[in-house]
C-alpha positions in Angstrom: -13.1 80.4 168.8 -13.4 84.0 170.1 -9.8 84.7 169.2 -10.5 83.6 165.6 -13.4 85.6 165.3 -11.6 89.0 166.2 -8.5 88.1 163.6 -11.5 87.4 161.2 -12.7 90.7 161.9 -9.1 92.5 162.1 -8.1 91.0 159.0 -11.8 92.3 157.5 -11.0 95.7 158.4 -7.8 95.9 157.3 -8.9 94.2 153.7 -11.6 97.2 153.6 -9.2 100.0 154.4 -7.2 98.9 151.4 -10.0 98.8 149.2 -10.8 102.3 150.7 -7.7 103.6 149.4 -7.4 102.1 146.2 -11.1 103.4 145.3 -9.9 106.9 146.8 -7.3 106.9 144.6 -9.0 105.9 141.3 -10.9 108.7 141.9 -8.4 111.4 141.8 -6.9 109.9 138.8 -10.5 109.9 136.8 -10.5 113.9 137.9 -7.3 114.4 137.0 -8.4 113.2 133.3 -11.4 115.0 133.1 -9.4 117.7 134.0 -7.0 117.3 130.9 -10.0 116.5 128.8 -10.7 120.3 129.2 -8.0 122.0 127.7 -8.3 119.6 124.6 -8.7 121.1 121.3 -7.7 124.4 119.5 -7.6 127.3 121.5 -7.4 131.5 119.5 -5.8 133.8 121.2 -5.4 137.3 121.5 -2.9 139.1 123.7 -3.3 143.1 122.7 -0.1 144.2 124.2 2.3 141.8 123.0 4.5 142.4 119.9 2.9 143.0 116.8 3.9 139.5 115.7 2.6 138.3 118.8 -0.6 139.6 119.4 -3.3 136.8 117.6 -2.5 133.2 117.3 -3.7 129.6 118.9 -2.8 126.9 120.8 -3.6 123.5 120.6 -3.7 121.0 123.2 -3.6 117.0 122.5 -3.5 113.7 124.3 -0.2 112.0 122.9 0.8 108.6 124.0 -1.6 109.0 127.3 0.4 112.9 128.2 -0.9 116.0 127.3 1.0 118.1 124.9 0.5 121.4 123.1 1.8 123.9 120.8 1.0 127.1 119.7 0.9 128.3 115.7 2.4 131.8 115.4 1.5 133.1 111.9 1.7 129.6 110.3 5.0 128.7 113.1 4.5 126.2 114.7 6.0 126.4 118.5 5.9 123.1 121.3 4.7 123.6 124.5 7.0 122.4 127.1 6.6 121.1 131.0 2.9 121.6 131.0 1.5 120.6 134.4 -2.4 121.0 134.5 -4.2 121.7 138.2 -7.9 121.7 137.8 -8.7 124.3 135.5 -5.3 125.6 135.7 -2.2 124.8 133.0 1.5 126.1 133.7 3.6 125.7 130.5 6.5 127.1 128.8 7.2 128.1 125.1 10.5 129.6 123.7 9.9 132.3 121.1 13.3 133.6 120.0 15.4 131.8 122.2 13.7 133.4 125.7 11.8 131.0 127.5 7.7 132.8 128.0 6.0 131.2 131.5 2.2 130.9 130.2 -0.5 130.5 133.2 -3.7 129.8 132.2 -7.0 129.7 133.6 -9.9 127.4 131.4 -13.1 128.3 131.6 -15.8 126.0 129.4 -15.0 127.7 126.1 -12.5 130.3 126.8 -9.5 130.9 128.5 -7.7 133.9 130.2 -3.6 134.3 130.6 -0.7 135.9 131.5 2.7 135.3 130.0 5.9 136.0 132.2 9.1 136.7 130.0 12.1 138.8 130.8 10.7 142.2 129.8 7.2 141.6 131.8 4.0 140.1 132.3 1.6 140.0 129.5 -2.2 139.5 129.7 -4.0 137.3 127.1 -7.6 135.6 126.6 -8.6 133.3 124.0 -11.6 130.9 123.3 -12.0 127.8 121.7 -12.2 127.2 118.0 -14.4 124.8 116.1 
């Protein structure tokens, strides 16, 4: 009977572990969403030292098929956002504007945003906040 008692209880612990783990990680994906939630919606810019071209415009960030994707709308272009990898309040993306690829880092804030864009010729600082 004692024997049965502690495989009882082994089996017991080992049942909650799991359960432990699978709770665990529900919760990291629930953060992970509200986390994407953040960025969602229409962004302005303005980045003062790009290219005239360059300097005002907006991103927009969506939830497509359960992924978040964005684009940014350059004087009424309209450019995809590619490998966008969000960490907390921090999104890593790229955009090609004239055939160069731009690294964009950005760091979200409750309504506004601050940047930099990496390109060939530099590092550019930007800011934006959301639009209604």
């Amino acid at each position: 009977m004692n024997q049965k008692f502690k495989s009882m209880k082994n089996l017991f612990l080992k049942g909650s572990l799991v359960m432990i783990l699978f709770v665990t990680a529900s919760f990291s994906t629930i953060n992970k969403d509200i986390s994407d939630l953040k960025m969602i919606g229409s962004w302005e810019y303005s980045a003062p030292d790009a290219p005239y071209e360059y300097q005002e415009g907006e991103m927009h960030f969506l939830m497509q098929d359960d992924k978040l994707v964005g684009f940014v709308s350059i004087d009424g272009y309209k450019i995809e956002l590619e490998n966008i990898v969000v960490k907390g309040d921090k999104v890593t993306c790229e955009v090609y504007v004239e055939g160069e690829s731009v690294t964009l880092e950005l760091t979200f804030k409750k309504k506004t945003f601050t940047g930099t864009a990496s390109y060939s010729e530099g590092t550019l600082d930007f800011s934006g906040k959301r639009t209604k």
